[in-house]
C-alpha positions, 0 to 999 in steps of 0.5 A: 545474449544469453547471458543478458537475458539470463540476468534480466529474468533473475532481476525480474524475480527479484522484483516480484519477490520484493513487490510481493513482500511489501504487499504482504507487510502493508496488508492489516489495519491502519490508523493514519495520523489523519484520523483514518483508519484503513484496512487493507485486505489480502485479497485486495479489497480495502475498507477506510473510514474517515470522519464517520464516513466509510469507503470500501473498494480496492487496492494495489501496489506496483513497485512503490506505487500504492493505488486504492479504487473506490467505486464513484471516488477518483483513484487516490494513488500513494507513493509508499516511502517506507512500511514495517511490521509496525507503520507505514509511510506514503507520500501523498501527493507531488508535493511529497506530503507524507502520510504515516500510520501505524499499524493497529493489532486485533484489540484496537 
């Protein structure tokens, strides 16, 4: 028993780790092959435009599942297929669409 509760705490700890890692990767500016540009901040707030028009609010991820509140706006919630240091791919909704961006440096 011990040792059953020893390995669930340990798979755990490797959950948050992961989960904490990839939010780290997705944190920065994006531009989607949407047109969108979205910035997701350390801190949790996320700040998207789109055609001309910007949203702010904020984000989340658990496990894969990517969540962006934005107040008055139903919840737009991502399944994240893949992230890098450079792009980002997340499904987009149960049809499996998939919406990928890349990752925009401080001169962009």
């Amino acid at each position: 028993m011990q040792r059953l509760l020893a390995l669930t705490a340990l798979l755990c700890l490797v959950m948050v780790t992961a989960c904490a890692d990839t939010s780290a990767k997705i944190a920065g500016r994006w531009q989607f092959d949407n047109g969108q540009i979205t910035e997701f901040m350390n801190d949790g707030t996320v700040t998207t435009v789109v055609r001309g028009s910007t949203y702010r609010g904020t984000w989340k991820l658990e496990g894969d599942r990517l969540t962006m509140v934005s107040p008055g706006d139903e919840d737009a919630v991502f399944r994240v297929v893949e992230v890098t240091d450079e792009s980002i791919k997340m499904e987009t909704d149960p049809q499996g669409r998939v919406l990928t961006g890349v990752r925009l440096t401080a001169q962009d």
